[in-house]
N, CA, C and O of each residue as an XYZ file, in Angstrom:
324
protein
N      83.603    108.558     87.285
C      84.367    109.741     87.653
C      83.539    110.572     88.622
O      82.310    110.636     88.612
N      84.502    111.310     89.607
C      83.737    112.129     90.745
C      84.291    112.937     90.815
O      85.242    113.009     90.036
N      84.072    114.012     91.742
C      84.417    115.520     92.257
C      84.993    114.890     93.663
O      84.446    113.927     94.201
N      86.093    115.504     94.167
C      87.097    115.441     95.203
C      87.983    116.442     95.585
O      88.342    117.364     94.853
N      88.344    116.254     96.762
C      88.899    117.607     97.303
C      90.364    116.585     97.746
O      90.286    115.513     98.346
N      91.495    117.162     97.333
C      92.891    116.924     97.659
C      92.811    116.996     99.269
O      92.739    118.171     99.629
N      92.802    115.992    100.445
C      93.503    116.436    101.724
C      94.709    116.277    101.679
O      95.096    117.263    102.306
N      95.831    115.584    101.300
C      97.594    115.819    102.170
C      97.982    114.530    101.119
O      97.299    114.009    100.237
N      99.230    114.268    101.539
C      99.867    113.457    100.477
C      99.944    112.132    101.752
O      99.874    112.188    102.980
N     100.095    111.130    100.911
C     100.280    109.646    101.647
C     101.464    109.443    101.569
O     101.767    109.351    100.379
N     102.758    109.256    102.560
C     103.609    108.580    102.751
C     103.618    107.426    103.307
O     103.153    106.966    104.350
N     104.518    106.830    102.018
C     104.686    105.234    102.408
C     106.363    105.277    102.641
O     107.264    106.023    102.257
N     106.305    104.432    103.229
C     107.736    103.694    103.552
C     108.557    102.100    102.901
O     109.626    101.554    103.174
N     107.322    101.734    101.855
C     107.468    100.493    100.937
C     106.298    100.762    100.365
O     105.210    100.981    100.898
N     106.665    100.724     98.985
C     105.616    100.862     97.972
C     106.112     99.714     96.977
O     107.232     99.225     96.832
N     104.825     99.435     96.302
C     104.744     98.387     95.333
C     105.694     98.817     94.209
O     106.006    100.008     94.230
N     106.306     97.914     93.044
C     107.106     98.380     92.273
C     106.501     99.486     91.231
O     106.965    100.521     90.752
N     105.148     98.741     91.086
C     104.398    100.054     90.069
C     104.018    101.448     90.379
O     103.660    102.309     89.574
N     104.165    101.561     91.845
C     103.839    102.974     92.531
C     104.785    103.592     92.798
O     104.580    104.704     93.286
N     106.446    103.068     92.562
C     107.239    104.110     92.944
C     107.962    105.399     91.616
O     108.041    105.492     90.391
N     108.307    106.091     92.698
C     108.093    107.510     91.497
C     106.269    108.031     91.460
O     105.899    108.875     90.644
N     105.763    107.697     91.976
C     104.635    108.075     92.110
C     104.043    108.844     92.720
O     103.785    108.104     93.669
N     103.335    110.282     93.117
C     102.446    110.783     94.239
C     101.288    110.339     94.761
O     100.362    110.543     93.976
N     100.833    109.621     96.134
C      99.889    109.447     96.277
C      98.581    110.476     97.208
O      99.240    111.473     97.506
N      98.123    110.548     97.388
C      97.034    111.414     97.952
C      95.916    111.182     98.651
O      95.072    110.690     97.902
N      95.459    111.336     99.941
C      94.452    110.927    100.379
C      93.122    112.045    100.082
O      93.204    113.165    100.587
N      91.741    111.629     99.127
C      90.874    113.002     98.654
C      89.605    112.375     99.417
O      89.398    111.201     99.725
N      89.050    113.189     99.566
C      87.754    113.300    100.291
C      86.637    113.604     98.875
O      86.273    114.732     98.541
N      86.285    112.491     98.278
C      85.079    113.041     97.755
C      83.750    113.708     97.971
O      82.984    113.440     98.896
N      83.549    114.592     97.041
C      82.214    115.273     97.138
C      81.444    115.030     97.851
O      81.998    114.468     98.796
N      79.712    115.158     98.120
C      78.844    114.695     98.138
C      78.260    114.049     97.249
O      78.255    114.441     96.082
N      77.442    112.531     97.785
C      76.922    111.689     96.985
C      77.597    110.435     96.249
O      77.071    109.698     95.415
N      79.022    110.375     96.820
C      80.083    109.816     96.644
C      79.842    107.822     97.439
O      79.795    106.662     97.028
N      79.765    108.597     98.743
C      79.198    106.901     99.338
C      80.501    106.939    100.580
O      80.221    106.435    101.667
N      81.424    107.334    100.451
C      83.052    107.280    100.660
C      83.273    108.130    101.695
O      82.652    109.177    101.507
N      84.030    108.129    102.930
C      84.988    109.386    103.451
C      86.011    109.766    102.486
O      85.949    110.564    101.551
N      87.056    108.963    102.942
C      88.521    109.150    101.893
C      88.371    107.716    101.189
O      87.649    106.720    101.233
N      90.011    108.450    100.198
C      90.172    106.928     99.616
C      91.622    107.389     99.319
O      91.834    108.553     99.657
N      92.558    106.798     98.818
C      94.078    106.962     98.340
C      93.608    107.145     96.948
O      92.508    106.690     96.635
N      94.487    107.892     95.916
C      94.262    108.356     94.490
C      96.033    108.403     94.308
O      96.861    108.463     95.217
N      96.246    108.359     93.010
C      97.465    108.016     92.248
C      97.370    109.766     92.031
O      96.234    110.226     91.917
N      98.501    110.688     91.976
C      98.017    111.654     90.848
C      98.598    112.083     89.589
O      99.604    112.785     89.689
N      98.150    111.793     88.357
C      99.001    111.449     86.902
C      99.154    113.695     86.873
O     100.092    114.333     86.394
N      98.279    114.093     87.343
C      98.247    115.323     86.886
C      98.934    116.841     87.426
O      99.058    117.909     86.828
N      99.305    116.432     88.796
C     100.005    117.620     89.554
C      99.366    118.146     90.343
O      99.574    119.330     90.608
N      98.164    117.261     91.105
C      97.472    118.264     91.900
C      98.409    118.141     93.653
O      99.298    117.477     94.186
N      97.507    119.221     93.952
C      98.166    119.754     95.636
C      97.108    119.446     96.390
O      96.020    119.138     95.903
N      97.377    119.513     97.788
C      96.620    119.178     99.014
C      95.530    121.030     98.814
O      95.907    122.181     98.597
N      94.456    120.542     98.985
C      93.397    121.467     98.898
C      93.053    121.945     97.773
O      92.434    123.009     97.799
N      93.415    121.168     96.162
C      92.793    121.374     94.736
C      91.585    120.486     94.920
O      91.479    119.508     95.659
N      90.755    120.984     94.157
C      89.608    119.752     94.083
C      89.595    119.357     92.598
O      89.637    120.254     91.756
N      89.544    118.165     92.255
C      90.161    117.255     91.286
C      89.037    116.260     90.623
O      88.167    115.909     91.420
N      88.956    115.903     89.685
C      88.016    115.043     89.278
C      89.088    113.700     89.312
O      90.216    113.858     88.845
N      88.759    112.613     89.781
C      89.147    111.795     90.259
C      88.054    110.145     89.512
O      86.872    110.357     89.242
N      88.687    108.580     89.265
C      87.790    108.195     89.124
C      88.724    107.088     89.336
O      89.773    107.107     89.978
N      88.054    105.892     88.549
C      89.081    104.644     88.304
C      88.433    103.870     87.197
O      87.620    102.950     87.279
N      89.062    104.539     85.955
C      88.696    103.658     84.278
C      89.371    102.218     84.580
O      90.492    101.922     84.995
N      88.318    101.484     84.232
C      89.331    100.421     83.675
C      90.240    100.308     82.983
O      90.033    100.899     81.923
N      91.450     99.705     83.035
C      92.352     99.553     82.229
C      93.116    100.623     82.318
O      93.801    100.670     81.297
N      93.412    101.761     83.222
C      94.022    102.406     83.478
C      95.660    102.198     83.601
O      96.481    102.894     83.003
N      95.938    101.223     84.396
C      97.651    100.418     85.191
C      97.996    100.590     83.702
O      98.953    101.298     83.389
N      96.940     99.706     82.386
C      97.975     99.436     81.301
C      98.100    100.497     80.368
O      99.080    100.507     79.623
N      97.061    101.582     80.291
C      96.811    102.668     79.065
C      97.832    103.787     79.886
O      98.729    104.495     79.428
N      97.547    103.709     80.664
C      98.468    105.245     81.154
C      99.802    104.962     81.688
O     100.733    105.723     81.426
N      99.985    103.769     82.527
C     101.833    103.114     83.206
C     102.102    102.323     82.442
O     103.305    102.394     82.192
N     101.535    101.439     81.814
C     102.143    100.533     80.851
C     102.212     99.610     81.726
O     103.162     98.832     81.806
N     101.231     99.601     82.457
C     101.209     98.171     83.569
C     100.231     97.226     83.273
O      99.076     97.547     82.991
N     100.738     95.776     83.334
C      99.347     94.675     83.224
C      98.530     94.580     84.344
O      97.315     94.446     84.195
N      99.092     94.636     85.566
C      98.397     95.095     86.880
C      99.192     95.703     87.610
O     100.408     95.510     87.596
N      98.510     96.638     88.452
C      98.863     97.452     89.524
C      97.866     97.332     90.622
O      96.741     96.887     90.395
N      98.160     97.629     91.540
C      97.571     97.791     93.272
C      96.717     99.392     93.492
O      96.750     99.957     94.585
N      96.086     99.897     92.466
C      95.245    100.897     92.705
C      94.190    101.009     91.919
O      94.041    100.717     90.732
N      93.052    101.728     93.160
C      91.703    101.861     92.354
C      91.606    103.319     91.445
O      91.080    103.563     90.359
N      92.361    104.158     92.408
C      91.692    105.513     91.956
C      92.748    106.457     91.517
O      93.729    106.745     92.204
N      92.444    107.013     90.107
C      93.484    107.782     90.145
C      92.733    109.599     89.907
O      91.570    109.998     89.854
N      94.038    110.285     89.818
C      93.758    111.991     89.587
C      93.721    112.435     88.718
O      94.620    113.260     88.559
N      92.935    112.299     87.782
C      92.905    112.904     86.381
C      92.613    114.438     85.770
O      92.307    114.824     84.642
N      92.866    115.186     87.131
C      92.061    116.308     86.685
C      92.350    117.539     87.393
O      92.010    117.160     88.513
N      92.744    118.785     87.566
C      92.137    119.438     88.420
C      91.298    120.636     87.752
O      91.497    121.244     86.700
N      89.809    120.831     89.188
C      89.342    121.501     88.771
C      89.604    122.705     89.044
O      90.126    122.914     90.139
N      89.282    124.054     87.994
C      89.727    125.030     88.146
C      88.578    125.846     89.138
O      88.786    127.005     89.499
């Protein structure tokens, strides 16, 4: 898990079956991260310019969507206040 800053939302125009109904987000992690951006799922309601704790648990697709696999690394678990 990391510290990230919300930039803007990702529009797609075809999304996988497990991502639709979904928000996606492009976040700029912290420093010390390794990363510019990356795409993030967000389970929690964040907005463009929250900064969010962000990560990618394993086993996420199946504990939280009820998915055996899905097409994402990172999701939004958080925002910070």
């Amino acid at each position: 898990m990391y510290l990230a800053k919300v930039i803007s939302p990702v529009v797609c125009t075809v999304k996988h079956k497990s991502l639709e109904g979904k928000r996606l987000f492009l976040i700029q992690p912290m420093a010390g991260h390794g990363t510019e951006y990356e795409i993030a799922i967000d389970y929690v309601g964040a907005g463009p310019g929250d900064r969010v704790l962000a990560g990618g648990p394993p086993g996420a697709a199946k504990s939280i969507f009820g998915l055996e696999r899905a097409p994402f690394k990172t999701l939004i678990m958080g925002v910070v206040e």
